[in-house]
TORTOR-454118 format. One record per residue: x, y, z of N, C-alpha, C, O in turn; residue in one letter. Coordinates in steps of 0.1 Angstrom, whole numbers, padded with zeros to 4 digits, always signed. Layout:
// TORTOR-454118
XYZXYZXYZXYZA/...
// end
This chain:
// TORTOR-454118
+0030-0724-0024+0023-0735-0031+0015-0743-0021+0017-0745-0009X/+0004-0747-0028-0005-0754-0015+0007-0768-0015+0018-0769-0020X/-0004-0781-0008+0000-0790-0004-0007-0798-0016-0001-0809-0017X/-0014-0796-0024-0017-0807-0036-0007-0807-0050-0004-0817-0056X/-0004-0794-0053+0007-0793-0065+0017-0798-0062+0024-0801-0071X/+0023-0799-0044+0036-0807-0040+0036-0822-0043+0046-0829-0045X/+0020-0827-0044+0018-0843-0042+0019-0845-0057+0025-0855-0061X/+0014-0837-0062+0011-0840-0080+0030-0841-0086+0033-0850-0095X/+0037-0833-0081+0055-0833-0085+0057-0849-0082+0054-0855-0072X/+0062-0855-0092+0072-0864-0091+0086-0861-0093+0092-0851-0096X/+0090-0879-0087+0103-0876-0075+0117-0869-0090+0129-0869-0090X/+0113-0866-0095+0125-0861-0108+0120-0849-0110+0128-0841-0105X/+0110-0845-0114+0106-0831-0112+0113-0824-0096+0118-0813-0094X/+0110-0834-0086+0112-0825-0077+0123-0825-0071+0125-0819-0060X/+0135-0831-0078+0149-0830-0076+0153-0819-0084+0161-0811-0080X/+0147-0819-0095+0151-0807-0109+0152-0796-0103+0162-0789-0103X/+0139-0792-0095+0134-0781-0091+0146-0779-0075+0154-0769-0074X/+0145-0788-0066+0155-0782-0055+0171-0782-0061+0180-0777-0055X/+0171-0789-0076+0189-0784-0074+0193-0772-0081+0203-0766-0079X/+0178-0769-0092+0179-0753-0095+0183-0740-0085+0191-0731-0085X/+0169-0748-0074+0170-0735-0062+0181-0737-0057+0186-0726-0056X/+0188-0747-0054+0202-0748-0047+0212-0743-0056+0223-0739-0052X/+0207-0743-0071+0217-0738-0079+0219-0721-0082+0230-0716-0086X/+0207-0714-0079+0203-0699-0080+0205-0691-0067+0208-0679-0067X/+0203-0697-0056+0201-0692-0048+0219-0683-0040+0220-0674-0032X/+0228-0691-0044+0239-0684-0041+0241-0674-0054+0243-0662-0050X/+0241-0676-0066+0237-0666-0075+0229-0650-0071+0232-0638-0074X/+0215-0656-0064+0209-0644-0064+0219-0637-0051+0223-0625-0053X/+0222-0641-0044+0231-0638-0031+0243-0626-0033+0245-0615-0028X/+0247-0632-0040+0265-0628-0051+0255-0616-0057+0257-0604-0054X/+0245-0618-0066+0239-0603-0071+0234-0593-0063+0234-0582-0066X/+0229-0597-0051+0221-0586-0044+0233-0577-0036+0231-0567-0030X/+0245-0585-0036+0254-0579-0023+0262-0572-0035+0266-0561-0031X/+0265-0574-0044+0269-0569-0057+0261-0551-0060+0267-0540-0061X/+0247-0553-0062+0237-0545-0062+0238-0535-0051+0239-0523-0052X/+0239-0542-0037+0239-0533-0026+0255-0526-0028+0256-0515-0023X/+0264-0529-0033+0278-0525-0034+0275-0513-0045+0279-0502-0040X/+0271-0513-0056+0268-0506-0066+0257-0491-0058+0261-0479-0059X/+0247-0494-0053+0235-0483-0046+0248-0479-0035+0246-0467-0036X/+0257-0480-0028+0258-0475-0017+0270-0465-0021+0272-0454-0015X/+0280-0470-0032+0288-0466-0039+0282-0451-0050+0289-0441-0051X/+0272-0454-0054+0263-0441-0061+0258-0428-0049+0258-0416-0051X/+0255-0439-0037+0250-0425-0026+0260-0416-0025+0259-0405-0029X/+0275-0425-0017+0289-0421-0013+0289-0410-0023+0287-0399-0018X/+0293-0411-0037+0299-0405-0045+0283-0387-0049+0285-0376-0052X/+0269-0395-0047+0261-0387-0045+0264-0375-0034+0265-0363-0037X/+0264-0379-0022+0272-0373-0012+0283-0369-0013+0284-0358-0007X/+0296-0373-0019+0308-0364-0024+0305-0353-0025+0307-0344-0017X/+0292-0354-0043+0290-0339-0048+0283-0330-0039+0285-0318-0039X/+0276-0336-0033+0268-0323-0024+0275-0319-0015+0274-0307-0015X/+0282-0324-0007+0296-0315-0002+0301-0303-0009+0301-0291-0006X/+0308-0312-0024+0313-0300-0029+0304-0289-0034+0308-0279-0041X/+0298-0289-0032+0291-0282-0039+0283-0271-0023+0285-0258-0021X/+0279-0276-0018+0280-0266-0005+0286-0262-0001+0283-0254+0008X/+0304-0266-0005+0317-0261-0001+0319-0243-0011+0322-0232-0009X/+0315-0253-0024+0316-0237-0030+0305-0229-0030+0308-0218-0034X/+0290-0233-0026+0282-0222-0021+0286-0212-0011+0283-0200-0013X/+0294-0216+0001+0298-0214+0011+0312-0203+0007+0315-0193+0014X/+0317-0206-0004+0328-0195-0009+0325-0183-0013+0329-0172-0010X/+0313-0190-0027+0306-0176-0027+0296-0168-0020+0292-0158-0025X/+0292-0174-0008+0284-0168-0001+0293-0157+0007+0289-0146+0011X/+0303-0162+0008+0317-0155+0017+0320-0141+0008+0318-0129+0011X/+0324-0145-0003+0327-0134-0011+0317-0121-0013+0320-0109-0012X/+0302-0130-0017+0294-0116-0018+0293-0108-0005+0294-0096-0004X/+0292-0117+0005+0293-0109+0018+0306-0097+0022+0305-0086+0027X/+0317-0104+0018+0329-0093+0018+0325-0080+0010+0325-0068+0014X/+0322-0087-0001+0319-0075-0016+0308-0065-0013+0309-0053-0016X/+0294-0071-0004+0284-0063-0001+0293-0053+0010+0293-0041+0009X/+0302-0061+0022+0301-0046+0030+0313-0038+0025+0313-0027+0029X/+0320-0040+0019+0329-0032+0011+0320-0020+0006+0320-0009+0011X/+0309-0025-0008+0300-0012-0010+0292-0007+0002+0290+0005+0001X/+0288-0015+0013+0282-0005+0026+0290+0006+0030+0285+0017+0032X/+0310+0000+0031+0314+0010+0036+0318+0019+0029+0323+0029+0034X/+0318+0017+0012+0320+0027+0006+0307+0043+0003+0308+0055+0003X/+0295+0034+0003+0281+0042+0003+0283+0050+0016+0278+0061+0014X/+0287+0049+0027+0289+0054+0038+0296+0068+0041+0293+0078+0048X/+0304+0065+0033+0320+0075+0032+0309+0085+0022+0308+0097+0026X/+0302+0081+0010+0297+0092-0003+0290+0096+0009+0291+0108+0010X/+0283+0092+0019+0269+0097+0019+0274+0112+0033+0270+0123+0034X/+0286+0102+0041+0292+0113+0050+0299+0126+0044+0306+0132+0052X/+0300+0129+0034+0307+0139+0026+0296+0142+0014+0300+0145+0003X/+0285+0140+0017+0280+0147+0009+0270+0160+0010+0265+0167+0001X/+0271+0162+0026+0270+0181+0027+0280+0189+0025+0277+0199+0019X/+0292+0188+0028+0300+0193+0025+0305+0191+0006+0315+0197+0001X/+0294+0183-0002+0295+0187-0019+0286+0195-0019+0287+0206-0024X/+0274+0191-0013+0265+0202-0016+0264+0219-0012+0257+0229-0014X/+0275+0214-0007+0276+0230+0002+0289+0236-0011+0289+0249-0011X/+0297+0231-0019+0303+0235-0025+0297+0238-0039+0301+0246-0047X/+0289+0232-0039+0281+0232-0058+0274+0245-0055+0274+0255-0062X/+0265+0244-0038+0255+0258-0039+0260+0269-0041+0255+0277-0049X/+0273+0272-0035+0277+0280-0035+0283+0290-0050+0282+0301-0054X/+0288+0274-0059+0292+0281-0070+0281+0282-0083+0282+0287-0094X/+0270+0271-0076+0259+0273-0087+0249+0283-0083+0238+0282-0089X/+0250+0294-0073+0237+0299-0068+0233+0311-0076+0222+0315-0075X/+0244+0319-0085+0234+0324-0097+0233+0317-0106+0225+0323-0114X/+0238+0305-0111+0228+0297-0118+0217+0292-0114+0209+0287-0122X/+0214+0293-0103+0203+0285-0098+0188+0300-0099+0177+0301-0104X/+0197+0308-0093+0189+0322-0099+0185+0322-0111+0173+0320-0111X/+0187+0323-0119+0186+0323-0131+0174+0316-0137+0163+0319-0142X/+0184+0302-0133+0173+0289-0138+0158+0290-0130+0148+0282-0133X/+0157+0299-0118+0144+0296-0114+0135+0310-0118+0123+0313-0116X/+0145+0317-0125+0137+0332-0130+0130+0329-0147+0120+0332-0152X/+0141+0323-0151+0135+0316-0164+0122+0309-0166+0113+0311-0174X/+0125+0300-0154+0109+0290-0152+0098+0293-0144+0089+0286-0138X/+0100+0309-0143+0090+0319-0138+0083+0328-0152+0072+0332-0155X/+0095+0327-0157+0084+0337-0170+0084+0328-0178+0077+0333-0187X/+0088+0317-0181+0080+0309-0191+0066+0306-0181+0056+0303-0187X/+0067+0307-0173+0054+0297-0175+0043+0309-0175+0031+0307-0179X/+0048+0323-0169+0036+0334-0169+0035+0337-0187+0026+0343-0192X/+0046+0331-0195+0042+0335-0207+0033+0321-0213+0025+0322-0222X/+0036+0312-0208+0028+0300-0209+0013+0305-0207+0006+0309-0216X/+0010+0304-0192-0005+0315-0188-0011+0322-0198-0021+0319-0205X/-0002+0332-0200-0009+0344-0209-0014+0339-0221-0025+0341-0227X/-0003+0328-0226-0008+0322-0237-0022+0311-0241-0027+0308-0252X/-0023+0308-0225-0032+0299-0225-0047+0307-0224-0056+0305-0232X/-0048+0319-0211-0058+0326-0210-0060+0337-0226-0068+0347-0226X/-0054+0334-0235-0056+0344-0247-0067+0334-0257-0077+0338-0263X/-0063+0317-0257-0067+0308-0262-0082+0305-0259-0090+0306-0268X/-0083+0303-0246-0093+0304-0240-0105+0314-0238-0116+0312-0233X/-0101+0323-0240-0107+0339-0239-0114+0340-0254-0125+0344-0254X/-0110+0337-0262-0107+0335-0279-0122+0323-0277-0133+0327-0278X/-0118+0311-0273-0127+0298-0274-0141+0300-0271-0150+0294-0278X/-0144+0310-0260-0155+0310-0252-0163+0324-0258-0173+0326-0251X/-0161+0334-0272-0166+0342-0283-0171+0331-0292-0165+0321-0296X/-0183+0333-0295-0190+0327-0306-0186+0334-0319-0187+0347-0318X/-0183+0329-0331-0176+0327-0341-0189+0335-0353-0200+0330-0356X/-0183+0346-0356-0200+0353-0366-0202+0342-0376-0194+0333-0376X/-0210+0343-0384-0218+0335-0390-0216+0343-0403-0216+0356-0404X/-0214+0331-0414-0213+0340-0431-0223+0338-0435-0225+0339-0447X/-0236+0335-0425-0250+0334-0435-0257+0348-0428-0255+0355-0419X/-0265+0348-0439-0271+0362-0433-0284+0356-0425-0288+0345-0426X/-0290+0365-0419-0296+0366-0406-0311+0359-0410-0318+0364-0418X/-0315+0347-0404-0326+0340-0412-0340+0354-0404-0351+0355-0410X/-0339+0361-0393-0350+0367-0385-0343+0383-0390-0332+0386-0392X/-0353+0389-0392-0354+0403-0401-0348+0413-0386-0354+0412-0375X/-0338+0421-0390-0328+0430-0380-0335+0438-0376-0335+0439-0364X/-0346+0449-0385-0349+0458-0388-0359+0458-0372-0366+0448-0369X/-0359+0470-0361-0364+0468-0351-0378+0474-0352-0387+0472-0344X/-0379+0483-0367-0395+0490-0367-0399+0487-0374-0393+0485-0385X/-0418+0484-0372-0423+0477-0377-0434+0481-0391-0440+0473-0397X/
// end
């Protein structure tokens, strides 16, 4: 406030006024320390959760970890024993395997044949049911 609205206050106005502020000002005091009790209490309990909560990240980050090398060392085990399957199946599938690769030899040469018959067919021009618009007859 400047210095002229101080002069303009009379002496009852300006008692009203300092025993308000004398009257609020432990008030605002009592609320702000109140307030700060309340914000620091929200962080604390803010911070609780995020603890717990990185506590149980941290469990299951543990577990998938266990769980992942468990399947490494199971993938491990299939993959070291898997010449010795293959070496068992070839053996008892190898006239199936004959077979199946003699099959998909003559299908496909009968496929071929079938396709070069199509084509052979495609590339003859087709006679005509009209008769001949230019006269056949070669003498004149």
């Amino acid at each position: 406030m400047s210095s002229t609205a101080d002069e303009s206050l009379t002496p009852g106005r300006r008692l009203a006024r300092g025993l308000a502020y004398t009257a609020v000002g432990p008030l605002d005091i009592g609320r702000g320390v109140l307030g700060l009790g309340v914000a620091s209490t929200r962080s604390a309990a803010a911070n609780a959760r995020l603890q717990v909560e990185r506590a149980r990240l941290r469990r299951q980050l543990a577990a998938a970890q266990e769980a992942l090398s468990d399947d490494i060392a199971a993938t491990q085990e299939a993959v070291a024993e898997l010449p010795a399957a293959i070496v068992r199946i070839g053996k008892s599938h190898r006239a199936r395997r004959i077979g199946l690769i003699t099959g998909i030899a003559v299908v496909t040469l009968a496929g071929g044949a079938v396709a070069f018959s199509i084509i052979r067919r495609s590339m003859q021009p087709d006679p005509s049911a009209l008769p001949p618009s230019v006269e056949v007859d070669p003498h004149p």
